[in-house]
C-alpha positions, 0 to 999 in steps of 0.5 A: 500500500502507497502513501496515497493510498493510506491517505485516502483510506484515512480520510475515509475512515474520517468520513466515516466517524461518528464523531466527525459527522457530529462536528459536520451537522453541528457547523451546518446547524450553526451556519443555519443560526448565523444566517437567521440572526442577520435577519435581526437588528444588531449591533455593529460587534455582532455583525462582525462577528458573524462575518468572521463564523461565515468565513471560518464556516466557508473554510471549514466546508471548503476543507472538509469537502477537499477532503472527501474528494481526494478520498476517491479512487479517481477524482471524476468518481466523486461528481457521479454521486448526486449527493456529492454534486448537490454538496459541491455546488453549496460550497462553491456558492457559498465562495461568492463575497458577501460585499457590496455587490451585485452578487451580494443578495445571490451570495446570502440567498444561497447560504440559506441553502447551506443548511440543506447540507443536513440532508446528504450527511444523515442517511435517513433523510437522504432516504425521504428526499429519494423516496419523494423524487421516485414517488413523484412519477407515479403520484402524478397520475393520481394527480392527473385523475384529481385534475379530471375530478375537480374540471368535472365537479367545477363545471358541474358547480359553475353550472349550478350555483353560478347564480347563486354566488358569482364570486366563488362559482363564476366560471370552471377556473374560479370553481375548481379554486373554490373546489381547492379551498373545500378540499382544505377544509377552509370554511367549506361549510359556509360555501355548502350552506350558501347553496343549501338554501337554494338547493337544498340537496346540493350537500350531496355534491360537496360529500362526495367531491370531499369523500373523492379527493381528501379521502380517497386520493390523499390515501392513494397518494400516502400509499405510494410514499410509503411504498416507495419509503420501505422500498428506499429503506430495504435498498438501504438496508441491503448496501450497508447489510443491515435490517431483515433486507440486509441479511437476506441479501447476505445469505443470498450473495454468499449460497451463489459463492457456495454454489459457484464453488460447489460447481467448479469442484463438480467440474474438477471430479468430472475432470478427474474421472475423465482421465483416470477412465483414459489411463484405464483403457 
Protein backbone atom coordinates (compact mmCIF):
# COMPACT_ATOMS: atom_id res chain seq x y z
CA UNK A 1 0.00 0.00 0.00
CA UNK A 2 1.46 3.53 -1.18
CA UNK A 3 1.29 6.79 0.74
CA UNK A 4 -1.70 7.87 -1.30
CA UNK A 5 -3.49 5.13 -0.82
CA UNK A 6 -3.15 5.32 3.10
CA UNK A 7 -4.05 8.62 2.89
CA UNK A 8 -7.16 8.19 1.05
CA UNK A 9 -8.16 5.34 3.32
CA UNK A 10 -7.51 7.67 6.27
CA UNK A 11 -9.72 10.25 5.05
CA UNK A 12 -12.35 7.55 4.60
CA UNK A 13 -12.10 6.01 7.89
CA UNK A 14 -12.61 10.04 9.00
CA UNK A 15 -15.69 10.12 6.91
CA UNK A 16 -16.99 7.84 8.37
CA UNK A 17 -16.77 8.78 12.11
CA UNK A 18 -19.34 9.45 14.31
CA UNK A 19 -17.54 11.88 15.86
CA UNK A 20 -16.57 13.86 12.99
CA UNK A 21 -20.08 13.58 11.25
CA UNK A 22 -21.49 15.08 14.67
CA UNK A 23 -18.75 18.11 14.07
CA UNK A 24 -20.28 18.47 10.41
CA UNK A 25 -24.20 18.68 11.24
CA UNK A 26 -23.49 20.87 14.44
CA UNK A 27 -21.41 23.59 11.84
CA UNK A 28 -24.07 23.28 9.46
CA UNK A 29 -26.86 23.97 12.22
CA UNK A 30 -24.91 26.80 13.42
CA UNK A 31 -24.37 28.27 9.97
CA UNK A 32 -28.14 27.78 9.53
CA UNK A 33 -28.48 30.20 13.08
CA UNK A 34 -25.98 32.63 11.95
CA UNK A 35 -27.94 33.17 8.79
CA UNK A 36 -31.18 33.86 10.92
CA UNK A 37 -29.80 36.37 13.07
CA UNK A 38 -28.65 38.77 10.17
CA UNK A 39 -32.16 38.90 9.81
CA UNK A 40 -32.41 40.97 13.27
CA UNK A 41 -31.04 44.39 14.10
CA UNK A 42 -27.95 44.04 15.70
CA UNK A 43 -25.10 45.93 16.91
CA UNK A 44 -22.05 46.60 14.63
CA UNK A 45 -19.61 43.93 17.01
CA UNK A 46 -22.34 41.12 16.34
CA UNK A 47 -22.11 41.94 12.96
CA UNK A 48 -18.60 41.46 12.54
CA UNK A 49 -18.74 38.75 14.19
CA UNK A 50 -20.92 36.93 12.24
CA UNK A 51 -18.73 37.95 9.26
CA UNK A 52 -15.87 36.22 10.80
CA UNK A 53 -18.34 32.49 11.65
CA UNK A 54 -19.28 32.81 7.98
CA UNK A 55 -15.59 32.92 6.86
CA UNK A 56 -14.47 30.20 9.00
CA UNK A 57 -17.61 28.06 8.18
CA UNK A 58 -16.99 28.71 4.46
CA UNK A 59 -13.42 27.40 5.03
CA UNK A 60 -14.41 24.50 7.14
CA UNK A 61 -16.89 23.15 4.15
CA UNK A 62 -14.31 24.21 1.62
CA UNK A 63 -11.67 21.97 3.53
CA UNK A 64 -13.98 19.12 4.60
CA UNK A 65 -15.47 18.92 1.01
CA UNK A 66 -11.45 18.77 -0.40
CA UNK A 67 -11.05 16.07 1.71
CA UNK A 68 -13.94 13.94 0.72
CA UNK A 69 -12.86 14.41 -2.86
CA UNK A 70 -9.21 13.40 -2.63
CA UNK A 71 -10.69 10.49 -0.51
CA UNK A 72 -11.90 8.91 -4.23
CA UNK A 73 -10.13 6.48 -6.15
CA UNK A 74 -10.19 8.85 -9.24
CA UNK A 75 -11.49 12.15 -8.68
CA UNK A 76 -14.46 12.07 -11.50
CA UNK A 77 -15.61 9.49 -9.16
CA UNK A 78 -16.77 11.63 -6.67
CA UNK A 79 -19.05 14.02 -9.22
CA UNK A 80 -21.24 10.54 -10.09
CA UNK A 81 -22.75 10.69 -6.80
CA UNK A 82 -25.99 13.07 -6.98
CA UNK A 83 -25.36 13.90 -3.16
CA UNK A 84 -21.87 14.58 -3.75
CA UNK A 85 -22.62 17.36 -6.82
CA UNK A 86 -25.60 18.89 -4.52
CA UNK A 87 -22.71 19.04 -2.00
CA UNK A 88 -20.23 20.85 -4.24
CA UNK A 89 -22.44 23.36 -5.77
CA UNK A 90 -23.50 24.62 -1.84
CA UNK A 91 -19.62 25.10 -1.07
CA UNK A 92 -18.90 26.64 -4.09
CA UNK A 93 -21.75 29.15 -3.78
CA UNK A 94 -21.03 29.99 -0.77
CA UNK A 95 -17.40 31.37 -2.30
CA UNK A 96 -19.45 34.02 -3.54
CA UNK A 97 -18.06 37.74 -1.43
CA UNK A 98 -20.54 38.77 0.68
CA UNK A 99 -19.73 42.53 -0.09
CA UNK A 100 -21.41 45.39 -1.50
CA UNK A 101 -22.28 43.94 -4.96
CA UNK A 102 -24.11 42.82 -7.47
CA UNK A 103 -23.73 39.39 -6.40
CA UNK A 104 -24.01 40.33 -2.68
CA UNK A 105 -28.08 39.25 -2.46
CA UNK A 106 -27.25 35.98 -4.85
CA UNK A 107 -24.39 35.29 -2.07
CA UNK A 108 -26.67 35.40 1.11
CA UNK A 109 -29.93 33.52 -0.75
CA UNK A 110 -27.51 30.58 -1.44
CA UNK A 111 -26.12 30.47 2.09
CA UNK A 112 -29.70 29.88 3.26
CA UNK A 113 -29.13 26.55 1.37
CA UNK A 114 -26.26 25.57 3.44
CA UNK A 115 -28.41 24.10 5.72
CA UNK A 116 -29.98 21.61 3.13
CA UNK A 117 -26.47 20.03 3.64
CA UNK A 118 -28.11 18.03 6.52
CA UNK A 119 -29.90 16.40 4.27
CA UNK A 120 -26.95 14.46 2.35
CA UNK A 121 -24.92 13.85 5.79
CA UNK A 122 -27.61 11.99 7.73
CA UNK A 123 -28.92 8.86 5.60
CA UNK A 124 -32.46 8.74 6.77
CA UNK A 125 -33.23 11.91 5.20
CA UNK A 126 -31.46 11.13 2.05
CA UNK A 127 -33.73 8.28 2.17
CA UNK A 128 -37.08 10.60 2.26
CA UNK A 129 -35.88 13.02 -0.33
CA UNK A 130 -35.24 9.65 -2.68
CA UNK A 131 -38.29 8.24 -1.93
CA UNK A 132 -40.07 11.66 -2.61
CA UNK A 133 -38.42 12.31 -6.06
CA UNK A 134 -39.07 8.37 -7.04
CA UNK A 135 -42.71 8.67 -5.80
CA UNK A 136 -43.39 11.84 -7.85
CA UNK A 137 -43.85 9.77 -11.29
CA UNK A 138 -46.45 7.55 -10.12
CA UNK A 139 -48.13 10.40 -7.88
CA UNK A 140 -48.88 12.41 -10.91
CA UNK A 141 -51.06 10.04 -12.38
CA UNK A 142 -53.31 10.04 -9.23
CA UNK A 143 -52.65 13.93 -9.56
CA UNK A 144 -53.86 13.86 -13.07
CA UNK A 145 -57.50 11.65 -12.18
CA UNK A 146 -57.67 14.56 -9.38
CA UNK A 147 -57.27 17.17 -12.10
CA UNK A 148 -60.25 15.39 -14.17
CA UNK A 149 -62.42 15.10 -10.80
CA UNK A 150 -62.00 18.57 -9.93
CA UNK A 151 -62.65 20.17 -14.02
CA UNK A 152 -65.63 17.66 -13.88
CA UNK A 153 -67.02 18.89 -10.04
CA UNK A 154 -66.24 22.73 -11.14
CA UNK A 155 -68.24 22.73 -14.48
CA UNK A 156 -70.71 20.95 -12.78
CA UNK A 157 -70.70 23.88 -9.66
CA UNK A 158 -70.36 26.57 -12.22
CA UNK A 159 -73.44 25.29 -13.69
CA UNK A 160 -75.21 25.28 -10.77
CA UNK A 161 -74.52 27.99 -8.29
CA UNK A 162 -73.23 30.45 -10.62
CA UNK A 163 -76.27 32.38 -9.84
CA UNK A 164 -76.48 31.96 -6.63
CA UNK A 165 -72.58 33.35 -5.54
CA UNK A 166 -70.55 34.67 -8.98
CA UNK A 167 -67.66 35.06 -6.73
CA UNK A 168 -66.84 31.61 -5.83
CA UNK A 169 -68.74 29.81 -8.93
CA UNK A 170 -68.22 32.27 -11.82
CA UNK A 171 -66.69 30.18 -14.11
CA UNK A 172 -64.69 26.50 -14.37
CA UNK A 173 -61.21 28.06 -13.36
CA UNK A 174 -62.97 30.15 -10.42
CA UNK A 175 -64.68 26.98 -9.27
CA UNK A 176 -62.02 24.29 -9.28
CA UNK A 177 -60.13 27.47 -6.91
CA UNK A 178 -63.46 27.14 -4.68
CA UNK A 179 -63.18 23.33 -5.08
CA UNK A 180 -59.49 23.60 -3.80
CA UNK A 181 -60.46 25.84 -0.71
CA UNK A 182 -63.32 22.87 0.06
CA UNK A 183 -60.79 20.04 -0.43
CA UNK A 184 -58.50 22.03 2.52
CA UNK A 185 -61.34 22.12 4.71
CA UNK A 186 -61.09 26.05 4.68
CA UNK A 187 -64.56 27.02 5.89
CA UNK A 188 -66.27 24.71 3.25
CA UNK A 189 -69.06 24.55 5.35
CA UNK A 190 -70.10 28.42 4.56
CA UNK A 191 -69.89 27.73 0.67
CA UNK A 192 -72.33 24.41 1.24
CA UNK A 193 -74.62 26.46 3.38
CA UNK A 194 -74.83 29.12 0.69
CA UNK A 195 -76.17 26.87 -1.85
CA UNK A 196 -78.35 24.76 0.54
CA UNK A 197 -80.59 27.36 0.77
CA UNK A 198 -81.36 27.24 -2.94
CA UNK A 199 -80.50 23.84 -3.48
CA UNK A 200 -81.08 22.05 -0.67
CA UNK A 201 -80.00 18.65 -1.98
CA UNK A 202 -76.80 20.07 -3.09
CA UNK A 203 -74.72 18.77 0.44
CA UNK A 204 -74.56 15.99 -1.57
CA UNK A 205 -72.08 17.27 -4.04
CA UNK A 206 -69.94 18.68 -1.80
CA UNK A 207 -69.53 14.95 0.41
CA UNK A 208 -68.89 13.49 -2.34
CA UNK A 209 -66.21 15.62 -4.02
CA UNK A 210 -64.94 15.59 -0.42
CA UNK A 211 -65.18 11.69 0.06
CA UNK A 212 -63.45 11.70 -3.66
CA UNK A 213 -60.42 13.76 -3.19
CA UNK A 214 -59.42 14.04 0.87
CA UNK A 215 -60.31 10.57 1.46
CA UNK A 216 -59.62 8.54 -1.17
CA UNK A 217 -56.73 10.26 -3.44
CA UNK A 218 -54.84 11.74 -0.27
CA UNK A 219 -54.76 7.54 0.96
CA UNK A 220 -53.87 6.81 -2.59
CA UNK A 221 -51.32 9.34 -2.61
CA UNK A 222 -49.92 8.32 1.20
CA UNK A 223 -49.56 4.91 -0.04
CA UNK A 224 -47.37 5.20 -3.00
CA UNK A 225 -44.83 7.38 -0.50
CA UNK A 226 -44.97 4.71 1.83
CA UNK A 227 -44.47 2.01 -0.87
CA UNK A 228 -41.80 3.89 -2.40
CA UNK A 229 -40.06 4.71 1.66
CA UNK A 230 -39.95 0.91 2.54
CA UNK A 231 -38.64 0.14 -0.96
CA UNK A 232 -35.99 3.00 -0.19
CA UNK A 233 -35.49 1.71 3.21
CA UNK A 234 -34.69 -2.36 2.38
CA UNK A 235 -32.20 -0.95 -0.62
CA UNK A 236 -30.56 0.90 2.37
CA UNK A 237 -30.73 -1.86 4.25
CA UNK A 238 -29.12 -4.42 1.54
CA UNK A 239 -25.98 -1.93 0.54
CA UNK A 240 -25.00 -1.32 4.42
CA UNK A 241 -26.11 -5.16 5.20
CA UNK A 242 -28.44 -4.23 7.55
CA UNK A 243 -32.06 -4.81 8.65
CA UNK A 244 -34.08 -8.09 7.64
CA UNK A 245 -33.07 -6.82 3.91
CA UNK A 246 -29.52 -6.84 4.66
CA UNK A 247 -29.40 -10.35 5.87
CA UNK A 248 -31.41 -11.67 3.14
CA UNK A 249 -29.08 -10.42 0.71
CA UNK A 250 -26.01 -11.72 2.59
CA UNK A 251 -27.37 -15.01 2.58
CA UNK A 252 -28.26 -14.95 -0.95
CA UNK A 253 -24.78 -13.48 -2.06
CA UNK A 254 -22.65 -15.95 -0.18
CA UNK A 255 -25.21 -19.54 -1.32
CA UNK A 256 -24.31 -18.22 -5.06
CA UNK A 257 -20.50 -18.19 -3.86
CA UNK A 258 -21.09 -21.98 -2.44
CA UNK A 259 -23.00 -22.80 -5.26
CA UNK A 260 -20.22 -21.33 -7.80
CA UNK A 261 -17.52 -23.44 -5.83
CA UNK A 262 -19.72 -26.50 -5.38
CA UNK A 263 -19.95 -26.28 -9.48
CA UNK A 264 -16.30 -25.66 -10.09
CA UNK A 265 -15.34 -28.71 -7.73
CA UNK A 266 -18.16 -30.66 -9.64
CA UNK A 267 -16.22 -29.98 -12.73
CA UNK A 268 -12.69 -30.73 -11.08
CA UNK A 269 -14.42 -34.69 -10.25
CA UNK A 270 -15.78 -34.94 -13.73
CA UNK A 271 -12.13 -33.97 -14.81
CA UNK A 272 -10.67 -36.41 -12.72
CA UNK A 273 -12.97 -39.34 -13.59
CA UNK A 274 -12.39 -38.42 -17.36
CA UNK A 275 -8.71 -39.12 -17.19
CA UNK A 276 -8.43 -41.59 -14.70
CA UNK A 277 -11.15 -43.56 -17.33
CA UNK A 278 -8.38 -42.54 -20.23
CA UNK A 279 -5.23 -44.33 -18.33
CA UNK A 280 -7.51 -47.45 -17.58
CA UNK A 281 -8.04 -48.04 -21.21
Amino acid sequence: MNGLEKIQNSLINLQRNKLFESIVITIIVISALAIGAKTYTLTPELKLGLEWLDLAVTIFFVIEISLRMVAEDKFRNFFRSGWNLFDFTIVVASLIPLEDSELVLLARLLRIFRVLRLVSLIPELRILVNALFKAIPRMGYVVLLMFVIFYIYGAVGSFLFEKINSELWGDVAISMLTLFRIATFEDWTDVMYETMKVYPLSWSYYLTFIFLTTFVFLNMMVGIVLDVLTREHQQFDRENGEGEAGEIHWMRKHTEAIEGRLARIENMLVQQQGMSKSKQE
